[in-house]
C-alpha positions as CSV (number, residue, x, y, z in Angstrom):
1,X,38.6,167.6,210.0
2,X,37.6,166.9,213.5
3,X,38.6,168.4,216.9
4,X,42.2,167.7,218.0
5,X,42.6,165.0,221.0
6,X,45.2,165.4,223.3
7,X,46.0,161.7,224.0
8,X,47.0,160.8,220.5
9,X,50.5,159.6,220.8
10,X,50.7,160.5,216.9
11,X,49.3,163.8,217.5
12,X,51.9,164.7,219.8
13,X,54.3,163.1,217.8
14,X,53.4,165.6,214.8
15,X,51.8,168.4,216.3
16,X,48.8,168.5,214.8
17,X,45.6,166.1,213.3
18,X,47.6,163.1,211.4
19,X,46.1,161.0,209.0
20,X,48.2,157.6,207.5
21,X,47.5,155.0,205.4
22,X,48.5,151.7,204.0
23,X,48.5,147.8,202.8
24,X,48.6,145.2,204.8
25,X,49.1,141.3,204.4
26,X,46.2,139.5,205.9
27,X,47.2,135.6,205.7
28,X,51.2,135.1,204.7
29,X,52.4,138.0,206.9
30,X,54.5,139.2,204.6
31,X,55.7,136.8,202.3
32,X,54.1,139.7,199.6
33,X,56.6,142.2,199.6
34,X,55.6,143.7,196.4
35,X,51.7,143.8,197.1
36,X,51.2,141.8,194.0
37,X,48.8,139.2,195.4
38,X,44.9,139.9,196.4
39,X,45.4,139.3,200.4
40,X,45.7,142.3,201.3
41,X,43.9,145.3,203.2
42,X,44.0,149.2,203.1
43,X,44.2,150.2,206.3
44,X,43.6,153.7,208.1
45,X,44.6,155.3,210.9
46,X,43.8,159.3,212.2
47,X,44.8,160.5,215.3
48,X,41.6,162.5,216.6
49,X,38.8,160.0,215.2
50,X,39.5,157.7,218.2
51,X,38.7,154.8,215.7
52,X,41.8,153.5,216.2
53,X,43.6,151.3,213.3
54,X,41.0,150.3,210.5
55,X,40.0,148.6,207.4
56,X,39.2,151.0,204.9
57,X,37.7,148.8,202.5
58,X,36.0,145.6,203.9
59,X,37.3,143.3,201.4
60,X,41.3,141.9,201.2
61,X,41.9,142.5,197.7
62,X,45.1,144.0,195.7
63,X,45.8,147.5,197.0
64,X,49.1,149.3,195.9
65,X,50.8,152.3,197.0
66,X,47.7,154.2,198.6
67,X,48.1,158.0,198.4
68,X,46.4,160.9,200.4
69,X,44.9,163.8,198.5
70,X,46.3,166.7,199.8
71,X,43.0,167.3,201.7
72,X,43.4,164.0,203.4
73,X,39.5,163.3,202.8
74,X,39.9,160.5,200.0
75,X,42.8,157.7,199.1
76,X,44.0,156.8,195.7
77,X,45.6,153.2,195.2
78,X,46.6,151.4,192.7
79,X,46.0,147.2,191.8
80,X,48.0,145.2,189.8
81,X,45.5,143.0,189.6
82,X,43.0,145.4,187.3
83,X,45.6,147.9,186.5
84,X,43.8,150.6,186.8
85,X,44.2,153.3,190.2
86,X,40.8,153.8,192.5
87,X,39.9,156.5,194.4
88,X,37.8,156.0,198.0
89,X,36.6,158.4,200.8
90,X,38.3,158.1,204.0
91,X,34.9,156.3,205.5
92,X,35.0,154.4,202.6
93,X,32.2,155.4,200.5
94,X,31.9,156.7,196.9
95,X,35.2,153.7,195.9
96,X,35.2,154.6,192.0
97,X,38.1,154.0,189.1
98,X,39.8,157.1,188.2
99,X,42.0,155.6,185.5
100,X,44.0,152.4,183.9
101,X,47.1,152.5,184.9
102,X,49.3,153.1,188.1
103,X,48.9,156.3,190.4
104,X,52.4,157.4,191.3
105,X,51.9,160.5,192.9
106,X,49.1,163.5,193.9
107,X,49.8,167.4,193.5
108,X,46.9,170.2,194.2
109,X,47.6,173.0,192.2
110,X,48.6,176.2,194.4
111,X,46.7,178.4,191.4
112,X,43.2,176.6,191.7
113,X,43.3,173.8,193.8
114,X,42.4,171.2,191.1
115,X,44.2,167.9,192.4
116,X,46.4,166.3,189.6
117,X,47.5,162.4,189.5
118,X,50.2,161.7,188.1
119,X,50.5,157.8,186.5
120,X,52.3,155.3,184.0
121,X,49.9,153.2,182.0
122,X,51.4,150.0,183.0
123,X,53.5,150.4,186.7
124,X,55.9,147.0,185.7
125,X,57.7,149.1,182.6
126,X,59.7,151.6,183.3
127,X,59.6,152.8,179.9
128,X,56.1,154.1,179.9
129,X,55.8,157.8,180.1
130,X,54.6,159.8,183.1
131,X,51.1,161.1,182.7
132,X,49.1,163.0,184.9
133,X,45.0,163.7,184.9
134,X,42.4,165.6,187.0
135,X,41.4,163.4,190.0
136,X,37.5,164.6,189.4
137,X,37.1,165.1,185.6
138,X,37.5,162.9,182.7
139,X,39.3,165.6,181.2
140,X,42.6,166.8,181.6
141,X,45.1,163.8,180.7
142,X,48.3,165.0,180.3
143,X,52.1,164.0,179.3
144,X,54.4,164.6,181.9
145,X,57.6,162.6,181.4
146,X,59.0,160.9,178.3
147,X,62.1,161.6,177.7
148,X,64.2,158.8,179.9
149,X,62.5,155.5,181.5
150,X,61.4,155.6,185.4
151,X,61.1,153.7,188.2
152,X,57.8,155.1,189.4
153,X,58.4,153.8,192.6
154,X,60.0,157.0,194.3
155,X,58.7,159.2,191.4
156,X,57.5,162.3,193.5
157,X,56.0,165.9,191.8
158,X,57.1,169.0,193.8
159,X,54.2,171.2,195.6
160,X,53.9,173.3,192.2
161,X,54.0,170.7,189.5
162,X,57.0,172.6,188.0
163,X,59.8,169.3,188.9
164,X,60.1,165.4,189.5
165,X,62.7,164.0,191.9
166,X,63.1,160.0,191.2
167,X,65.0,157.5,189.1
168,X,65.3,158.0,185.8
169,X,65.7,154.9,186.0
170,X,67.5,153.1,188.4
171,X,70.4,154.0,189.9
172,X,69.7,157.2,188.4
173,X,68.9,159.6,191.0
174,X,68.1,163.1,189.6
175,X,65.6,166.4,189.4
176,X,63.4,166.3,186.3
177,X,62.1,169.8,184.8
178,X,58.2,169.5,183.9
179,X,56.7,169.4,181.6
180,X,58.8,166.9,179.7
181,X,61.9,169.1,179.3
182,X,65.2,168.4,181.1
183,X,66.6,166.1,184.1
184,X,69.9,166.6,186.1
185,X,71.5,163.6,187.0
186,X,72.9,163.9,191.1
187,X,73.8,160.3,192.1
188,X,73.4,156.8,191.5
189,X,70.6,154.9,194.6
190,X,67.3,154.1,195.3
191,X,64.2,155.1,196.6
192,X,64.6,158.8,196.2
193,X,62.3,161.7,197.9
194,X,61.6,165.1,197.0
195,X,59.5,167.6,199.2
């Protein structure tokens, strides 16, 4: 990662080289909550590039719920449209399918840094399990959750793979024990977050 820049307002924002990405609507500006449509763009930002706001891709097309690997060199997204997840580099090269299906979250392995992503085969049914599969190997492919729906929406793996924070399914906001043993109910809401 490149040399820090001091007149990033995002870098002084967060102390240190930031990287963000996300959708964006091209023609309806907005009417496209859900990103289920094809006008759309993933779009990069990094606060020491001094590139400012970019297209990642240079085609609108359907992008959904673009992830970082925990490097922040490459983005995973999902489409609707082919439901399968992609993965890209950050310049935009090497674009390749990982999977069918839709990438709900992205865990590195503290033990040996292989990068999991976790996925439900079809992201409209919440009763699809949880999978998850090496980012860079076709092998791997693992069960992760099956024994309640989710709303993979604010499904999110902790740092060591070992729980699940999320819906199981909505309102039903809770930890989940992985692989595929328990979950504690806390509260009934939405769009839950686990770090």
């Amino acid at each position: 990662i490149q040399a820090a820049s001091a007149q990033s307002p995002l870098r002084a924002l967060t102390g240190a080289q930031t990287r963000v990405v996300w959708v964006q609507h091209q023609k309806d500006n907005g009417s496209d909550p859900f990103a289920r449509g094809r006008d759309l763009r993933l779009m990069a930002y990094d606060s020491d590039d001094g590139k400012g706001t970019r297209a990642v891709l240079p085609t609108s097309d359907n992008y959904v719920k673009p992830l970082l690997t925990p490097d922040g060199q490459r983005i995973v997204y999902s489409s609707y449209a082919t439901n399968a997840f992609f993965v890209v580099n950050w310049d935009g090269s090497r674009r390749r399918k990982v999977w069918d299906g839709f990438a709900v979250d992205m865990v590195s392995d503290p033990n040996d840094g292989t990068v999991w992503v976790y996925y439900q085969e079809r992201k409209a049914d919440t009763k699809n399990p949880i999978r998850r599969r090496r980012l860079d190997s076709q092998q791997g492919d693992e069960l992760v959750w099956s024994k309640t729906p989710v709303s993979v929406d604010s499904f999110q793996v902790s740092r060591n793979g070992r729980y699940a924070g999320g819906l199981f399914p909505w309102p039903n906001g809770g930890i989940a024990e992985l692989p595929n043993k328990t979950w504690h109910k806390l509260a009934n809401g939405c769009w839950t977050s686990l770090i």
